[in-house]
C-alpha positions as CSV (number, residue, x, y, z in Angstrom):
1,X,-12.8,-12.6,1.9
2,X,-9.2,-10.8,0.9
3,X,-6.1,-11.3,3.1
4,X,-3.7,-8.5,3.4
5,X,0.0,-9.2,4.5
6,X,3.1,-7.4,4.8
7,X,6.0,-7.6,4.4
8,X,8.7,-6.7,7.2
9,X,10.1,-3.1,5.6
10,X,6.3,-2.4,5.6
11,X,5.7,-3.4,9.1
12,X,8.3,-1.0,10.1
13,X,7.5,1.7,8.1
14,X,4.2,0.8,9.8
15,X,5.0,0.8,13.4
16,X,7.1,4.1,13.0
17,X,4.6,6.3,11.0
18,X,1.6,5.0,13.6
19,X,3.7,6.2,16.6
20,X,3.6,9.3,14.7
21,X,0.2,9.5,13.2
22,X,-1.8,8.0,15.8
23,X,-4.8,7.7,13.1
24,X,-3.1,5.2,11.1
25,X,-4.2,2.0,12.0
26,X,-8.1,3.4,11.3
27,X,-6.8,4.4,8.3
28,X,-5.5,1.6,6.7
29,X,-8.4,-0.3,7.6
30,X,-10.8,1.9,6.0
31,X,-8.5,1.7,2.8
32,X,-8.9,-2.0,3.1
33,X,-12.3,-1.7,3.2
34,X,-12.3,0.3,-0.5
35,X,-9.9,-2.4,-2.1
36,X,-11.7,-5.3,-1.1
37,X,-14.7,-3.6,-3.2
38,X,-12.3,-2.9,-5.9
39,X,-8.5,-4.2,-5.3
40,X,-6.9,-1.5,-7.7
41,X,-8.8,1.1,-6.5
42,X,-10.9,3.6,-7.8
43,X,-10.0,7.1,-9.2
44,X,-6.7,9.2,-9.6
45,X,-6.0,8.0,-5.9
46,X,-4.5,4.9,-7.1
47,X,-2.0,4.0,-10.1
48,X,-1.2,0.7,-11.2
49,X,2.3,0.9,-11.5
50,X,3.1,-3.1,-12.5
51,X,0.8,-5.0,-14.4
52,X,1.6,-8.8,-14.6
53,X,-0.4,-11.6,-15.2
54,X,-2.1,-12.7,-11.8
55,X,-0.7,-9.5,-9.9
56,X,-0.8,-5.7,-10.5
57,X,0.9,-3.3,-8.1
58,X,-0.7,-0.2,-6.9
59,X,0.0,3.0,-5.6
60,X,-2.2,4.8,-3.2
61,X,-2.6,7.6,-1.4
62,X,-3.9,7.2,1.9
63,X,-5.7,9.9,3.7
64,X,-4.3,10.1,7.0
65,X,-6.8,12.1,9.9
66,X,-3.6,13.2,11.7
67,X,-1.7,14.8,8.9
68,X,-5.3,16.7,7.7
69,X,-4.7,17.9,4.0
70,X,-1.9,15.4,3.6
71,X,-1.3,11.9,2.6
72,X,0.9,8.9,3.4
73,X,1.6,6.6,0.0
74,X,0.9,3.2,0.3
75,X,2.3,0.3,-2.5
76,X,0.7,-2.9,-2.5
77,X,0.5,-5.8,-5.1
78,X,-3.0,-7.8,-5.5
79,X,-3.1,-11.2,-6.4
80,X,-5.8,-11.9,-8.1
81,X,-6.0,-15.7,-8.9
82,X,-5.9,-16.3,-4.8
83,X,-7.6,-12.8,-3.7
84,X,-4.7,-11.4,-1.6
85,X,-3.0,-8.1,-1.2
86,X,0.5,-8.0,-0.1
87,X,1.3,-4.6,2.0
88,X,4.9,-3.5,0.3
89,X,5.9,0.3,1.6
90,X,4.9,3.0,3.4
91,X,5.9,6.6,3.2
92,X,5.3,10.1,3.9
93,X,5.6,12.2,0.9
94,X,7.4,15.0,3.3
95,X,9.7,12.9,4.3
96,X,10.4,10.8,1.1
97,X,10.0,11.8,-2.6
98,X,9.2,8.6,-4.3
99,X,8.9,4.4,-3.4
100,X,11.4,2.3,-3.7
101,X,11.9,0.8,-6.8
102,X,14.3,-2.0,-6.0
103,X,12.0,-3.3,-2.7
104,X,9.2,-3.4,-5.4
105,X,11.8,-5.4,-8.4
106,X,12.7,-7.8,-5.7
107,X,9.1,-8.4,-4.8
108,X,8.3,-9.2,-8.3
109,X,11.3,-11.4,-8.9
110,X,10.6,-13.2,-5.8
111,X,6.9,-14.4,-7.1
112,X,8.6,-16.0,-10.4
């Protein structure tokens, strides 16, 4: 069984984007569904945008029911020696153009 956490940024980015997307919480727990099968995912959906030794870090995009043909972005690491994803950020693409680099570099740096 895989645990999923977040971190804080994400958890706002979270609370914000479900007040407006009220399908959000569904969402994400269908995607958790699909990367418990297979952590980094499954076709041009998800790009693996770090690859260290025990954790890669993914980019998704989620398919949001309230936004229809549109998607939210979702970056998460998976560590695989202990089975656990790790919830990063959380965007709109309308709203903002790509992640954020330096939340992800000090993610990294904080698991060495």
């Amino acid at each position: 069984m895989s645990h999923f956490n977040r971190l804080p940024e994400f958890e706002k980015e979270f609370k914000k984007l479900s007040q407006k997307y009220q399908s959000l919480p569904e969402d994400l727990k269908k995607l958790e569904k699909l990367i418990e099968i297979n952590p980094v995912g499954v076709g041009m959906n998800f790009i693996v945008i770090q690859h260290l030794e025990s954790v890669r870090i993914v980019k998704t995009r989620l398919a949001c029911k309230s936004l229809r043909d549109r998607s939210i972005r979702i970056i998460y690491a998976y560590h695989n020696d202990i089975a656990t994803f790790m919830y990063i950020e959380m965007y709109f693409k309308g709203e903002k153009v790509n992640e954020n680099r330096e939340r992800i570099t000090e993610y990294v740096k904080s698991l060495i």
